[in-house]
N, C-alpha and C positions, 0 to 999 in steps of 0.2 A: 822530506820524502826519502826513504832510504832507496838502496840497492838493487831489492829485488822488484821494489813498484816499477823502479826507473828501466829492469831488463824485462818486465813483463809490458808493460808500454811500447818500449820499442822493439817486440818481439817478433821477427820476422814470420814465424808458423803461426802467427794467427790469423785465422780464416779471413778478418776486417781487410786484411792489409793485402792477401794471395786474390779476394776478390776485388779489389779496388786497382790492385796490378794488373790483373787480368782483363778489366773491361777499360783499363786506358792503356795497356801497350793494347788491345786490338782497336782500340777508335782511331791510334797513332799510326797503328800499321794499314789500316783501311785508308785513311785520309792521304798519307804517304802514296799508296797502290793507286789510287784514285786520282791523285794529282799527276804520278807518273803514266799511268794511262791515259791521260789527256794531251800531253804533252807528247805524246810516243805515238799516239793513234795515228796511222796510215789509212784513215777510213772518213767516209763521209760523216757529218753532224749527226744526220738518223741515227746513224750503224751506231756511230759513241755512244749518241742517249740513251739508245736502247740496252748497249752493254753497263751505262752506269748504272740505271735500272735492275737492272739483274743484280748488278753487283750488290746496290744496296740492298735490297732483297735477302742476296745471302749475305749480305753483315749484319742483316737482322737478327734472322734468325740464329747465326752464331752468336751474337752480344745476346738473344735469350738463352740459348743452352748456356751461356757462360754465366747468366745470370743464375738460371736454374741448377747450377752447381753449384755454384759460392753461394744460394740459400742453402743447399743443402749440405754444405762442410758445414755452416755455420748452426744449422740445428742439430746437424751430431754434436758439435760440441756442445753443443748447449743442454743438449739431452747429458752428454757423456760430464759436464761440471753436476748438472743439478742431480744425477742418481749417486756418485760421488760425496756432494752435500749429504745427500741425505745419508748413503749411508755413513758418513760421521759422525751425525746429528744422532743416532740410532748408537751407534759405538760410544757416544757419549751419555746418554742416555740411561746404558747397560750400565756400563762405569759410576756414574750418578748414584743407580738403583743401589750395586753391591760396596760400595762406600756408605751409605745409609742405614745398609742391611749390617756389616761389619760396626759400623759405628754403635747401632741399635744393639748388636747383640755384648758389645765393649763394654757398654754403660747401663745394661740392663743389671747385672748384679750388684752395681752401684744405687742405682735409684730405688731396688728390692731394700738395700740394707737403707737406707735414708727414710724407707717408709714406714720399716717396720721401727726403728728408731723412734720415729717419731707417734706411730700407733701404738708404740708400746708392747 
């Protein structure tokens, strides 16, 4: 495996690794919050359950918007690799054609005198 495999793997800007950061420091930071409000609570049992309630609630919904981000870093990229491909695929393509058309017209005065040669 050379170089560039090994820095594109461990590439810190790639979306896999900003959402998989993302949704474990917030389950770490929730669980942390959540432990230390238990332990800190000046309040009856009720009053906690209810606040831990709430609370998961909104670390719901945050752990979706966080999800619904890092799907959507990740399908820009994936849009922004694949029009990319393509257009290379396209630029090569072009390249292909006028290498053929060049070569074609190279050898064309060639194959004229071979034919008439041999037609006589």
């Amino acid at each position: 495996m050379n170089d560039t495999n090994l820095e594109m793997q461990h590439d810190n800007n790639n979306p896999g690794y900003l959402v998989a950061g993302l949704v474990l420091g917030g389950l770490l930071g929730a669980l942390v919050g959540a432990l230390v409000m238990l332990l800190l609570a000046p309040q009856s049992g009720t009053k906690t359950r209810k606040q831990i309630r709430r609370k998961a609630r909104d670390m719901g919904k945050q752990y979706t918007k966080t999800m619904e981000s890092g799907a959507n870093q990740v399908r820009d990229k994936a849009h922004h690799v694949t029009t990319s491909i393509h257009d290379r695929a396209e630029d090569l393509q072009q390249r292909g054609q006028e290498a053929v058309e060049e070569q074609r017209e190279r050898w064309s005065p060639v194959v004229e005198a071979g034919r008439t040669a041999v037609n006589g």
